[in-house]
C-alpha positions as CSV (number, residue, x, y, z in Angstrom):
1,X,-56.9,26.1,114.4
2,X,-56.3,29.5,112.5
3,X,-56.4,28.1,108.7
4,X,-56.1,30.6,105.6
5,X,-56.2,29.3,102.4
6,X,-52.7,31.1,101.6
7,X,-50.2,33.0,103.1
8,X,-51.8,36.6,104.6
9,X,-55.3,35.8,104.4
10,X,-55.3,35.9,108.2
11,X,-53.7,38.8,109.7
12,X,-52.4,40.2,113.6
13,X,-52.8,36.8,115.3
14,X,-51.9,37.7,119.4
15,X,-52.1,34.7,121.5
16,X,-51.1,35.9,125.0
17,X,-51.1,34.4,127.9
18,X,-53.3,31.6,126.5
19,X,-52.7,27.6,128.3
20,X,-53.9,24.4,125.5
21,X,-53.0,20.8,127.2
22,X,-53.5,17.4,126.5
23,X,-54.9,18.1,122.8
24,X,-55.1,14.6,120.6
25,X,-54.4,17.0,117.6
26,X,-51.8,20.0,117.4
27,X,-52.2,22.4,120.4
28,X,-52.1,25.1,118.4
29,X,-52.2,25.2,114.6
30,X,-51.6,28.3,112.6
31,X,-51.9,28.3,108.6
32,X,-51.9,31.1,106.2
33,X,-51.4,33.9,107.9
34,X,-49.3,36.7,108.2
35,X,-48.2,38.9,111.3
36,X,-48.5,36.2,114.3
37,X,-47.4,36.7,117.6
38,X,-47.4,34.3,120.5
39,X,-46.2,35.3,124.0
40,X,-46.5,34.1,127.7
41,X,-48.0,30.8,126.1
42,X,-48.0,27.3,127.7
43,X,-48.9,24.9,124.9
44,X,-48.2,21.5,126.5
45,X,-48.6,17.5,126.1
46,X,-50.2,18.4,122.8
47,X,-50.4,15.5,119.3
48,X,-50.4,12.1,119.5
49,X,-50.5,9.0,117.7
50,X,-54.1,8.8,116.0
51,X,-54.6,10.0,112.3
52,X,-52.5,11.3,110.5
53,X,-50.1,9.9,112.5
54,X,-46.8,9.8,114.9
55,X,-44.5,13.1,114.7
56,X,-47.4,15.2,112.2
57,X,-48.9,16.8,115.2
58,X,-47.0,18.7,117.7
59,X,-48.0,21.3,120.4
60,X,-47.3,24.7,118.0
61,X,-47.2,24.1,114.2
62,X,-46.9,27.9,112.5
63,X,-47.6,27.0,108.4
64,X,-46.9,29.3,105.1
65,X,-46.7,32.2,108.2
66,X,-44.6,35.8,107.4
67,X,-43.4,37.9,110.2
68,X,-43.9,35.6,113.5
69,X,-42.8,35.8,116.8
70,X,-42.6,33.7,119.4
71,X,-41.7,34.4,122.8
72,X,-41.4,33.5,126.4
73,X,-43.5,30.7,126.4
74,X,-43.5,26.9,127.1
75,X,-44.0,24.1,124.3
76,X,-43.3,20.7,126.2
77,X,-44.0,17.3,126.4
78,X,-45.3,16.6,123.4
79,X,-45.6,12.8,123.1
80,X,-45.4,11.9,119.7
81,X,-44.5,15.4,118.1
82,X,-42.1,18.4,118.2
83,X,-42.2,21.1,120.5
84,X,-42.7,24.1,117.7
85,X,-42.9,22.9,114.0
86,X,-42.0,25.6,111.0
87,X,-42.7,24.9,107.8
88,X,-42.9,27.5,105.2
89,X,-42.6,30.3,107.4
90,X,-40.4,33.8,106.7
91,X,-39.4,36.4,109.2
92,X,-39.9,34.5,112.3
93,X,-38.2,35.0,115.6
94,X,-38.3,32.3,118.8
95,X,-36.9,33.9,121.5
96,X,-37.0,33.0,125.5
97,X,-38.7,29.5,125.0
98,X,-38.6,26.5,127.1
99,X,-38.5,24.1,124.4
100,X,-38.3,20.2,126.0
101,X,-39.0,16.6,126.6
102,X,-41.0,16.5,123.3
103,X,-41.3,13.1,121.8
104,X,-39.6,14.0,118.3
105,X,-37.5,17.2,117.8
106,X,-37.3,20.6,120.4
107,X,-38.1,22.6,116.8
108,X,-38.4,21.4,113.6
109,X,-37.8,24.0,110.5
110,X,-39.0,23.2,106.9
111,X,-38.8,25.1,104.0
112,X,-38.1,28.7,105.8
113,X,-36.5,31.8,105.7
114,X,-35.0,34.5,107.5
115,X,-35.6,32.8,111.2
116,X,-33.7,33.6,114.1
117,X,-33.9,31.2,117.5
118,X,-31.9,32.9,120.2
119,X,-32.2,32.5,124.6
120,X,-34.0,29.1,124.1
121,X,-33.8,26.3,126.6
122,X,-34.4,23.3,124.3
123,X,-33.8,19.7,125.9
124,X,-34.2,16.1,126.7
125,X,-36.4,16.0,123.0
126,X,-36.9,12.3,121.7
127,X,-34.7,13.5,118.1
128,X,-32.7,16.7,117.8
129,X,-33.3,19.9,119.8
130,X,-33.4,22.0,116.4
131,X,-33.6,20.1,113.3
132,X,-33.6,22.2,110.0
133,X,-34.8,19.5,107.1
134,X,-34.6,19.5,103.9
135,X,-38.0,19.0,101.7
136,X,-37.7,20.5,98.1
137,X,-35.5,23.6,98.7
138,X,-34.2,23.2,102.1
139,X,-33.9,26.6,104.6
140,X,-32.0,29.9,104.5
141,X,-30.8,32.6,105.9
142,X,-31.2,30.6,109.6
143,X,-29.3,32.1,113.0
144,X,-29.0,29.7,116.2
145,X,-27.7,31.9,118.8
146,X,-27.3,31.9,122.8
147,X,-29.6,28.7,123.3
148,X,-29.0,26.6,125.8
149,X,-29.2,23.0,124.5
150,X,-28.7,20.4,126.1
151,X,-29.5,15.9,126.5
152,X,-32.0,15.6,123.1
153,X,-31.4,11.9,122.3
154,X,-30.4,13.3,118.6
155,X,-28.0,16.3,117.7
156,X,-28.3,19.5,119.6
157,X,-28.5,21.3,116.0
158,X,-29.0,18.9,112.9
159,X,-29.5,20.7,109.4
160,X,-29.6,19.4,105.8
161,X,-29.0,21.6,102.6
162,X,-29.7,24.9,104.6
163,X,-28.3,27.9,103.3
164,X,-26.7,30.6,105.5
165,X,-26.8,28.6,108.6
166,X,-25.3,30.4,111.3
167,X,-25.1,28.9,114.4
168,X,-22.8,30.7,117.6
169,X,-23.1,31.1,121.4
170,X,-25.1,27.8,121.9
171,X,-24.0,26.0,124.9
172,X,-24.4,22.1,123.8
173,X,-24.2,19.6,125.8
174,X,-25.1,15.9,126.6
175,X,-27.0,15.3,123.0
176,X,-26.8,12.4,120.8
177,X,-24.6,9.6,121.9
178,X,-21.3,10.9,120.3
179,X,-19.3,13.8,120.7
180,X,-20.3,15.4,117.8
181,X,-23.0,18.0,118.9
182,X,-23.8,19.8,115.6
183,X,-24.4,18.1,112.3
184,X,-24.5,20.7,109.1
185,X,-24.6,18.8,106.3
186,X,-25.0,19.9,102.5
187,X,-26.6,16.3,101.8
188,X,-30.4,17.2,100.3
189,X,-31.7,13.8,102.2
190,X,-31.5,13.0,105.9
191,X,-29.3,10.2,107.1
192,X,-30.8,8.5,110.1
193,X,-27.9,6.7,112.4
């Protein structure tokens, strides 16, 4: 756990190369900081069920972060939690990830700006395989492009009230259990069907 008490208090976070399994809490968590960069990483069968709960603790959660990258690493298997969780995060990048079989979405994104997810392989997650909610002001500025996403039990790309949402070159298939792949909806409150 890197924890600032506001966004830029830490600064030039590397993690390279660097293996965390089986974690009852977030693999790795990452709050307040400002200049992170994760490559080469396996962070694995992190979060679980015990306090605070189901789907709050996943095996990367990157908090009130600016300027983060993400790359070429592994984030799978988490059993109660997303693979990567974003929330209040601007200039981030997650490129050449294996994103899958976590048990709630491949990537969530809260609250953030200017993010780019490109040459992913996100699949077989327990919800969506990228899910951009919708708290108080919902995301912007957001491009999904050249992932490969494919059999998440939810939508391959699910986003509410996100603004600038560009999503192109994803190949989507098998999610959800209708035809519709992608749901982009204005709505400021998530429907669950």
């Amino acid at each position: 756990i890197f924890r600032g008490k506001k966004t830029g208090d830490l600064y030039d976070i590397h993690l390279v190369n660097v293996t965390v399994r089986n974690c009852t809490f977030n693999g790795v968590e990452i709050d307040g900081a400002r200049k992170v960069r994760i490559d080469g990483c396996d962070f694995s069968e992190n979060g679980s069920s015990v306090v605070p709960g189901p789907r709050l603790q996943h095996n990367l959660l990157v908090k009130r972060a600016d300027d983060v990258i993400i790359s070429n690493s592994r984030l799978d298997s988490s059993p109660n939690g997303c693979g990567v969780a974003l929330s209040a995060c601007n200039q981030l990048q997650v490129t050449g990830c294996e994103i899958a079989r976590n048990g709630w979405h491949g990537v969530l994104l809260s609250e953030c700006s200017t993010a780019t997810l490109s040459g992913c392989l996100i699949e077989a997650s327990d919800g969506s395989g990228i899910m951009s909610e919708f708290l108080f002001q919902g995301s912007e500025n957001i491009s999904i492009t050249g992932n490969h996403i494919q059999y998440n039990e939810g939508y391959g790309i699910e986003a509410y009230a996100s603004r600038k949402l560009v999503q192109t070159g994803n190949r989507l298939e098998g999610n959800g259990t209708s035809e519709a792949q992608v749901k982009i909806s204005d709505l400021k409150e998530i429907i669950m069907e």
